[in-house]
C-alpha positions, 0 to 999 in steps of 0.5 A, a space after each residue: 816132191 814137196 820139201 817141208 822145212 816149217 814147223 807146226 804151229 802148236 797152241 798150248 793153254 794159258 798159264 793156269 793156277 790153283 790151290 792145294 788140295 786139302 790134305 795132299 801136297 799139290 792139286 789136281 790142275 785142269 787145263 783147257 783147251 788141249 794143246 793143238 797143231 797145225 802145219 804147212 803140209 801134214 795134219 797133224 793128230 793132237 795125240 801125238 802132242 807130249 807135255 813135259 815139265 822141267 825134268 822131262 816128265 810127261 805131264 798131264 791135264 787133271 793130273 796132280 802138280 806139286 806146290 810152286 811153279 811147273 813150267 810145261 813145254 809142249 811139242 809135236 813133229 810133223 812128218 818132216 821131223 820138223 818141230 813145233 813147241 809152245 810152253 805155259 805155267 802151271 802154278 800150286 799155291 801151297 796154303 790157302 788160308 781162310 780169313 780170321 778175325 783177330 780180337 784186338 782191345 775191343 775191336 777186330 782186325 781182318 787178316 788178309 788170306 792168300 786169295 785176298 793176296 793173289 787177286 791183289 797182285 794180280 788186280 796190280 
């Protein structure tokens, strides 16, 4: 007999981000590509991976995600009940916010959106 005492490898998706969709108080958030395992000893079947948030809700690609960070941690046992885990961040920016010009004495001053914000701190 084989003993088992790994657990499977799981690889989640990358950290993904998004803006709030217009009239909602979240976005629906893709996130590719699914979650996968492999292990030592068993095959392991991708529907038998759960994604959970922080409060233990089973979460979803392409379902809505509040406004702010949701930590996502995925997991999957294999036959052993050994466990493998892997975590990734799903982020709603709250307000998007276009670009005005704002007249000042004759000349105009371009407000920074969020968008110019985020690829500024992440350019950084």
């Amino acid at each position: 007999m084989i003993s088992d005492n790994e657990g499977p490898i799981l690889t989640c998706p990358g950290n993904v981000s998004g803006f709030v969709d217009p009239g909602t108080s979240g976005s629906v958030v893709a996130w590719t590509p699914s979650p996968s395992a492999i292990d030592n000893i068993d095959t392991i079947n991708p529907t038998t991976i759960v994604c959970k948030d922080s409060s233990g809700s089973v979460v979803r690609s392409n379902e809505q995600y509040a406004v702010g960070l949701t930590i996502v941690i995925c997991e999957v046992n294999d036959t052993a009940l050994n466990k493998g885990t892997c975590p990734f961040e799903i982020t709603v920016i709250g307000k998007y916010l276009k670009s005005k010009v704002k007249k000042n004495a004759g000349t105009s001053q371009k407000k920074k959106s969020i968008t110019d914000l985020c690829l500024k701190l992440h350019i950084s």
